[in-house]
Legacy VTK file of the C-alpha trace (Angstrom):
# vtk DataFile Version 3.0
C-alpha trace
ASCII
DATASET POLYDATA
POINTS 434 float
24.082 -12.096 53.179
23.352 -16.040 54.118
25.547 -18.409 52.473
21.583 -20.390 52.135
21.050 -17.779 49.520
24.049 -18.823 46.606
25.983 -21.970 45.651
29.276 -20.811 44.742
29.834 -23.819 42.841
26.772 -23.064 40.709
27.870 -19.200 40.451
31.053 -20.536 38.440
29.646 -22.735 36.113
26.212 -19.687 35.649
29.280 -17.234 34.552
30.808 -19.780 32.008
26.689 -20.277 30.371
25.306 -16.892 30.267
28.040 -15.076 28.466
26.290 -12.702 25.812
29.442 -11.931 23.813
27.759 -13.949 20.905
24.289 -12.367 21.006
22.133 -9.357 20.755
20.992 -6.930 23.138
17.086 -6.599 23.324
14.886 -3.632 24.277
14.307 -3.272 28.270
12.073 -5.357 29.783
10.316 -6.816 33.176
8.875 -7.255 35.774
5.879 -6.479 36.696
3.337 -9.751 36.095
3.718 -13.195 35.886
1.032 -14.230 33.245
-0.886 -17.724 33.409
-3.287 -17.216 31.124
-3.855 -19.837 28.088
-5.936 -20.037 24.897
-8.184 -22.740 25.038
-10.109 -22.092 22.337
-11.338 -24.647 20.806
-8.881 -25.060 17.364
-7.291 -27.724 15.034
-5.000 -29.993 16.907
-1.431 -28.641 17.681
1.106 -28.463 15.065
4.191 -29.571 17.340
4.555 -32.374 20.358
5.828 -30.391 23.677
9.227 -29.859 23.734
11.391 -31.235 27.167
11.885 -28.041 28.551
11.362 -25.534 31.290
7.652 -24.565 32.254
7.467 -20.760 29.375
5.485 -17.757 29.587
5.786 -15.723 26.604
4.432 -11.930 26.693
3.210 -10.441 23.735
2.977 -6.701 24.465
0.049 -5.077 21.967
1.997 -4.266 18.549
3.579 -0.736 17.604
0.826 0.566 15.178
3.665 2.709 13.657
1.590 5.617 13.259
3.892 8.683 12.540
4.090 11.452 14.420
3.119 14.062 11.345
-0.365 14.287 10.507
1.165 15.297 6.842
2.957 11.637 6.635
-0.318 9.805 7.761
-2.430 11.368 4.988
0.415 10.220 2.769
0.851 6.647 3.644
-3.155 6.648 3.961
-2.813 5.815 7.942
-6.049 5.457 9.877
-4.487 5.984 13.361
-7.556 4.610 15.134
-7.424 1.664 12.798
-4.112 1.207 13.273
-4.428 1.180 17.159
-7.131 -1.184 16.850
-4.746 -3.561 14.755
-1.834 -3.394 17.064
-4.500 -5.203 19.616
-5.656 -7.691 17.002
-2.785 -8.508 15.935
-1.303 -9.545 19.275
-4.168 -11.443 19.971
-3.744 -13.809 16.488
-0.283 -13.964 17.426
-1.323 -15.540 20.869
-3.526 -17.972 18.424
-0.735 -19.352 16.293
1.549 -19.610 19.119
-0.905 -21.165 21.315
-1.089 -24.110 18.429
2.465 -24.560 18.233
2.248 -26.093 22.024
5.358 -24.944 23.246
4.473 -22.297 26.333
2.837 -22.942 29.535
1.455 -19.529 29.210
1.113 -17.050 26.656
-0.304 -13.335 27.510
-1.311 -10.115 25.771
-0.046 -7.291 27.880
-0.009 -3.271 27.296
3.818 -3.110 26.445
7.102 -5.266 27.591
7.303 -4.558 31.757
5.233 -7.422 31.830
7.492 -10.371 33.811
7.971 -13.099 31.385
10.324 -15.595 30.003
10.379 -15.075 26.066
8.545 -11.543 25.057
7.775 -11.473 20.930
7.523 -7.714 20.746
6.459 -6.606 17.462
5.038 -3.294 14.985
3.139 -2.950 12.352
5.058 -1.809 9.365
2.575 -1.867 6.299
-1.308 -2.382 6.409
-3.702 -1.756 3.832
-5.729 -4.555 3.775
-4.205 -6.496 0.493
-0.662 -6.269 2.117
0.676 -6.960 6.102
4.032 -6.598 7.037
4.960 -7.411 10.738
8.596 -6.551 11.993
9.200 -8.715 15.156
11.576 -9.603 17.579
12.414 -12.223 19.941
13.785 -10.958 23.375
14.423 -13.032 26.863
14.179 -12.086 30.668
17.512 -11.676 30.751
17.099 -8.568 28.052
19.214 -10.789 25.444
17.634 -10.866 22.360
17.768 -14.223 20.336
17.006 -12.714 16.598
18.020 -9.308 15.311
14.218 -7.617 13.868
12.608 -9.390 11.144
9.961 -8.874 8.889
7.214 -10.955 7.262
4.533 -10.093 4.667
1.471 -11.642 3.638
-0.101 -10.853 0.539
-4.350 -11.879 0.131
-4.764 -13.341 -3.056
-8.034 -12.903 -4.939
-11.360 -13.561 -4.241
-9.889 -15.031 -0.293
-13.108 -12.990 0.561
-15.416 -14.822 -1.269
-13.918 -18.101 0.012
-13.289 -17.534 3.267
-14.717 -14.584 4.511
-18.156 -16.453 6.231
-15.547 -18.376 8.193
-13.460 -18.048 11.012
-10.243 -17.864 9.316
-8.118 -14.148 8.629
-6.399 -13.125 5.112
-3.269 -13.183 7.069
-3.368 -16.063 9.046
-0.337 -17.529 6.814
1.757 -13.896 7.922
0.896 -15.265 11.776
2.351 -18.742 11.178
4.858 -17.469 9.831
6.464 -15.840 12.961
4.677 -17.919 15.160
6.618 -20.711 13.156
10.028 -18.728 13.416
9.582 -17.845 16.943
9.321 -21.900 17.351
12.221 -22.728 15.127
14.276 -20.145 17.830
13.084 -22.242 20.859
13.758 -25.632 19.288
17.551 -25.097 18.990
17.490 -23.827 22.381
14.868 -26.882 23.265
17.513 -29.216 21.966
20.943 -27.485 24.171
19.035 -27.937 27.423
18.876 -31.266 26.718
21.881 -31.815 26.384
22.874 -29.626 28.945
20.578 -32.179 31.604
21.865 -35.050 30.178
26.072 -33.334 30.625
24.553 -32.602 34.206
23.638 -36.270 34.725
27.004 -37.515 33.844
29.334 -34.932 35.498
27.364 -34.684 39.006
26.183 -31.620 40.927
29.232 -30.565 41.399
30.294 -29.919 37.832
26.482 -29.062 36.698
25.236 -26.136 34.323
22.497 -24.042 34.067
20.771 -24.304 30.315
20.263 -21.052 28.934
16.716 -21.677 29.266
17.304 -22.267 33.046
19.482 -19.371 33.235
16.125 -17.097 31.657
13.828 -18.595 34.486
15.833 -17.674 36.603
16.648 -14.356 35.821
12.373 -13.778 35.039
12.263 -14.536 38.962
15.395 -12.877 40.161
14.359 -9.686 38.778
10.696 -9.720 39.962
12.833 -10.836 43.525
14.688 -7.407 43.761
11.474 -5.940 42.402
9.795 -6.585 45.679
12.848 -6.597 48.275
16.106 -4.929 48.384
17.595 -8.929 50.103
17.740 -9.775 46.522
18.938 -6.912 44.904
22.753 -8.450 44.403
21.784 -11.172 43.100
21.297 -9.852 39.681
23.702 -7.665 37.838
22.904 -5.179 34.642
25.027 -4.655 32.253
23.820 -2.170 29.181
20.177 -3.876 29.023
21.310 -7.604 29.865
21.094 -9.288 33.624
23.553 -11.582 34.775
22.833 -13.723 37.884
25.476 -13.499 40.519
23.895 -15.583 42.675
20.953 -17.913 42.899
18.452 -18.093 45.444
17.976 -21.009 48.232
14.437 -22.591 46.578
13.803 -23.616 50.275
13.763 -20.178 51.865
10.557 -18.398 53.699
11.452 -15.515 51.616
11.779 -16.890 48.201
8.736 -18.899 49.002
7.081 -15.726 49.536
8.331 -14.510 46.187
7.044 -17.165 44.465
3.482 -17.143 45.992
3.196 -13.229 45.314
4.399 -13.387 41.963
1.623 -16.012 41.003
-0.957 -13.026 42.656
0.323 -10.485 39.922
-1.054 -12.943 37.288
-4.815 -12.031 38.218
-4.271 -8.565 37.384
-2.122 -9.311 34.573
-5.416 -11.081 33.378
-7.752 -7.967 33.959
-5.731 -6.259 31.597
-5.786 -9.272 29.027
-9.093 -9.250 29.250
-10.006 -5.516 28.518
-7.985 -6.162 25.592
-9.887 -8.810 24.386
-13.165 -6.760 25.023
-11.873 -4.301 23.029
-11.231 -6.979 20.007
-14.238 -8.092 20.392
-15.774 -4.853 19.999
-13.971 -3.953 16.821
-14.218 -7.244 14.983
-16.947 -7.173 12.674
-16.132 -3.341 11.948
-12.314 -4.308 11.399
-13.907 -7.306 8.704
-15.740 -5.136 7.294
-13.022 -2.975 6.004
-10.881 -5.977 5.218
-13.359 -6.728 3.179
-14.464 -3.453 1.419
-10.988 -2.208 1.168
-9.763 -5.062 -0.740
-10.396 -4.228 -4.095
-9.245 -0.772 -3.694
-5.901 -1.622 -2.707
-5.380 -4.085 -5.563
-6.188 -1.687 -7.420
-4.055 1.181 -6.132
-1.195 -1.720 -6.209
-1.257 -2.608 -9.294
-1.722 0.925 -11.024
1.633 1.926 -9.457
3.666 -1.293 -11.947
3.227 1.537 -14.671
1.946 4.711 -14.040
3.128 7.454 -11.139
0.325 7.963 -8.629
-0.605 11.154 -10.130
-1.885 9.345 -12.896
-3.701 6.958 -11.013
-5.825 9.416 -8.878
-6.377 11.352 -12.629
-7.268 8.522 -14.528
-7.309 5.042 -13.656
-9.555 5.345 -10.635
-12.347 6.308 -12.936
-12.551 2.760 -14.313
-11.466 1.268 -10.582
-14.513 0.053 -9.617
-14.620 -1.945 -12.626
-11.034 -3.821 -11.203
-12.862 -4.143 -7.915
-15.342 -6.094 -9.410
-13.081 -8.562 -11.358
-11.876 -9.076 -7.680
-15.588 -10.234 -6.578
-15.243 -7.792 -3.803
-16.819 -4.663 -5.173
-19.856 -3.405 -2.919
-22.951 -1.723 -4.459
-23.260 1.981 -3.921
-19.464 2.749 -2.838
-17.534 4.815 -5.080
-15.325 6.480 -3.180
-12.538 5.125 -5.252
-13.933 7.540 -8.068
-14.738 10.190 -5.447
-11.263 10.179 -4.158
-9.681 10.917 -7.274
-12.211 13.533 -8.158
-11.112 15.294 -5.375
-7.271 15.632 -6.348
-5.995 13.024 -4.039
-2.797 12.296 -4.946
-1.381 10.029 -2.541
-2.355 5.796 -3.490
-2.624 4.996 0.476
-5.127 7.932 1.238
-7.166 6.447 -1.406
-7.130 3.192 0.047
-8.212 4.748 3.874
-11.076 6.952 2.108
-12.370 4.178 0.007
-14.097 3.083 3.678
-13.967 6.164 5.729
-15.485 8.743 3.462
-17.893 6.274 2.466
-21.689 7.146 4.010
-22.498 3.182 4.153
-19.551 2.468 6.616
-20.716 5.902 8.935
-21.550 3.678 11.928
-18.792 1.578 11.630
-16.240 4.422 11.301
-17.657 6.220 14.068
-17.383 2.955 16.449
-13.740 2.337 15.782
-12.923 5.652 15.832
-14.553 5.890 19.414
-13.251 2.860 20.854
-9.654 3.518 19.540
-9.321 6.932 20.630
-9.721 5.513 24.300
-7.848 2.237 23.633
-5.140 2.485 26.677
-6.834 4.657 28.397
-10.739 3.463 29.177
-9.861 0.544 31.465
-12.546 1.199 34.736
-11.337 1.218 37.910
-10.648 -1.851 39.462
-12.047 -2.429 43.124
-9.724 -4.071 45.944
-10.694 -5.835 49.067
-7.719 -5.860 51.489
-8.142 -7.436 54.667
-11.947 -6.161 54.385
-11.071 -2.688 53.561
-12.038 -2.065 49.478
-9.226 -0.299 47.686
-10.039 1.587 44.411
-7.425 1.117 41.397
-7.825 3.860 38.798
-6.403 5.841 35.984
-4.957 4.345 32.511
-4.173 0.711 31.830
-0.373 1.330 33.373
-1.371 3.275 35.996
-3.812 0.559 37.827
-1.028 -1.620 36.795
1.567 0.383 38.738
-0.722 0.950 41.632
-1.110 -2.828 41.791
2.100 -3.614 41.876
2.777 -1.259 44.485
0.057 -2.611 46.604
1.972 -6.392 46.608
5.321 -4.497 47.123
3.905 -3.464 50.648
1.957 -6.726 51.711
5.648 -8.329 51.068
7.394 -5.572 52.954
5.075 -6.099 55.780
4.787 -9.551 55.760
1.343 -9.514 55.189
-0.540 -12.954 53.703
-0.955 -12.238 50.303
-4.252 -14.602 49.738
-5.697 -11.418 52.084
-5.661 -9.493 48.327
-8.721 -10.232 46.432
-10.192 -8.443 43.372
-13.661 -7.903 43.421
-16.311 -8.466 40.415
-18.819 -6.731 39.155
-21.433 -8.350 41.494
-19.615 -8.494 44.231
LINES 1 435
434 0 1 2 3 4 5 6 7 8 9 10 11 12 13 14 15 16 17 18 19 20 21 22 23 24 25 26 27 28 29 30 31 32 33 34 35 36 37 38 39 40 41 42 43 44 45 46 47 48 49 50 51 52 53 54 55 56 57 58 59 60 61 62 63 64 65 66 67 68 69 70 71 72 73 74 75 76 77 78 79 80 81 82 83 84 85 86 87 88 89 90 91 92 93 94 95 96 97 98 99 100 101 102 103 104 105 106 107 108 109 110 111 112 113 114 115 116 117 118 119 120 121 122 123 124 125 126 127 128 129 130 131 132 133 134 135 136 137 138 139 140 141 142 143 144 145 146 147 148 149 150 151 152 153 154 155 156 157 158 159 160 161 162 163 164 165 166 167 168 169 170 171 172 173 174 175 176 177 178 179 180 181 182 183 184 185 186 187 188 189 190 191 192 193 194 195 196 197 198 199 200 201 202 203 204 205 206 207 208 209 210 211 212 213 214 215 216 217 218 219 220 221 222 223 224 225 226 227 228 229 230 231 232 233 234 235 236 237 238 239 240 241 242 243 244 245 246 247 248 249 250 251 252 253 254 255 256 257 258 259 260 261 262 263 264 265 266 267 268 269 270 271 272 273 274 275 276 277 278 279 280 281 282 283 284 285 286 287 288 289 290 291 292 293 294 295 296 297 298 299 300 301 302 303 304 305 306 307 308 309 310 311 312 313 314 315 316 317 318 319 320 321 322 323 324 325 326 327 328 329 330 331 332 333 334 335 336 337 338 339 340 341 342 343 344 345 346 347 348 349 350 351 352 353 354 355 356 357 358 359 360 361 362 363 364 365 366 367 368 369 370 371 372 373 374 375 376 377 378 379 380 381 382 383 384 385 386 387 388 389 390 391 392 393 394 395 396 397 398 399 400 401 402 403 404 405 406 407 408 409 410 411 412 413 414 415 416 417 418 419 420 421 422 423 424 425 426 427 428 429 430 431 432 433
């Protein structure tokens, strides 16, 4: 191996910073993009001033619905697994909203699950859903596979009559539950903000010599190391793994053909990693005014179911208090005319307060179309992305198969231009007119 590859000097003092005796280990992740993408939508003005630190991607793979595996304990909890798939997406994508306005990442990228190369993933699953009630259990994980917070959980309640307030506008009854761990995912990075720079300003005073990688230098690092060995065996010892956690054992000479090389096909993953953001955000798009819709129309049913359970067993409930539940919806100012599958639900012996909740929209012959899209487009979430065409060199390549599988063959495809020191600008993926 060339000595232009590692500093030894560094190697000592990279040892010394990146111990991981005093934190968690996170699930698995990387490498497999490098995302660019950024929200500029048009929103208020950002809630923080940039930090002084490292250029950040952050990867936010699309939420675990938690959908169980028995149809028995869906019916119970009153889980629409197409709905629930078709939150897990939107959910991601307001997460990518509040974290956009909190300024802090260079890039921020909704991605099918956490092999996406990164430098700060916020990997997260629903836990609770039922319109009235979110809870969101997250967690915040590094390149390096260190995770910087044990899983937490947030809930949002809606209060009443949000709807009537808010529901022409652009905002969601849980925006507050995505500032909140868009807020707590900040608070994380400031403290580590603050040590690197500190760590720069030790680095000034001590010289070269005696200088330190910040933690958040040691994750950049590692993000590229790791997409490195990815591509080329040459880099392959320059990253350990221990458990679930990398540890750089050497660090690459910036100047290099080959790293160069590295660098300019790692920013050639981001296109694809954007075709994939962007079927995602068809898909949201599609399901949006379905998904309001039963926000909205649910509402008053889960309120209802909610606050039946303070005294009475759900038995009860589905015997007796649903009959008068429409009248509870309407004190909420969310009741719709015609819908009374509350009432129908508990004619039927329904038992169970969350199946009520899910049948007071599916069951109900005004919301047929609506059911029937989200069902559709949920069943084939993952799986629907069309094949992607190639031109390489002139020759067009077809990528096909599931949202991982293009992926995969993508990757693949930059794998061998590297390997055959092919010029990666001779890559280019085709529109639909072209």
């Amino acid at each position: 191996m060339k000595a232009t590859f590692f500093f030894s000097l560094l190697i000592v003092a990279l040892a010394v910073t990146q111990s991981t005796s005093a934190v968690s280990v996170g699930p698995r992740i990387g490498p497999t993009t490098a995302p660019q993408t950024l929200d500029l939508e048009n929103e208020e003005e950002f809630f923080k001033t940039r930090m002084h630190i490292p250029k950040l991607r952050l990867a936010i793979p699309v939420l675990d619905p938690g959908i169980p595996e028995s149809t028995q304990l869906q019916e119970e909890k009153g889980i629409w697994p197409e709905l629930r798939k078709a939150e897990a997406v939107r959910c991601a994508f307001k997460l990518k909203q509040w974290m956009h306005r909190y300024n802090q990442f260079n890039s921020i990228i909704v991605g099918a699950d956490s092999s996406i190369s990164a430098d700060i993933y916020l990997i997260g699953r629903i836990v609770e859903s039922d319109s009235e009630t979110m809870r969101i259990a997250y967690q915040v994980v590094d390149a390096r596979g260190v995770a910087w917070t044990e899983e937490r959980t947030k809930r949002h309640r809606v209060e009443i009559g949000w709807h009537e307030r808010y529901g022409s506008t652009d905002r969601d009854p849980f925006d507050p539950l995505y500032n909140k761990i868009a807020e707590d995912v900040y608070e994380e990075l400031k403290d580590r903000g603050k040590a690197h720079v500190e760590q720069l300003e030790h680095n000034e005073q001590v010289g070269p010599e005696r200088a330190r990688y910040s933690e958040l230098q040691l994750i950049t690092t590692t993000r590229d190391l790791a997409f490195a060995s990815f591509l080329s065996p040459e880099y392959n010892d320059f990253l350990t793994i221990e458990g679930s956690v990398y540890k750089i054992q050497y660090v690459p000479d910036e100047e290099s053909d080959s790293w160069r090389r590295i660098q300019t096909i790692m920013h050639r993953e981001d296109e694809f990693a954007q075709v994939i953001e962007d079927y995602y955000e068809g898909f949201r798009d599609q399901i949006e005014n379905d998904y309001t819709k039963w926000q909205t129309d649910t509402f008053p049913v889960a309120r209802d179911v909610r606050l039946s359970k303070r005294g009475r067993t759900i038995k009860a409930l589905a015997g007796a208090a649903l009959v008068v539940g429409s009248v509870a919806a309407a004190e909420d100012g969310a009741a719709k005319e015609g819908d009374r599958s509350a009432e129908n639900a508990a004619a039927a012996g329904v038992l169970a307060g969350g199946a009520l909740i899910a049948g007071a929209f599916r069951d109900n012959h005004l919301h047929k179309q609506a059911v029937e899209e989200l069902s559709e487009l949920s069943r084939s979430l993952h799986n629907s992305l069309r094949p992607t065409r190639i031109d390489l060199n002139g020759k067009v390549i077809t990528l096909t198969g599931t949202v991982q599988e293009q992926f995969g063959q993508w990757r693949s495809m930059l794998a061998d231009i590297y390997a055959q020191s092919q010029d990666s600008d001779a890559v280019t993926i085709l529109k639909d007119e072209d």
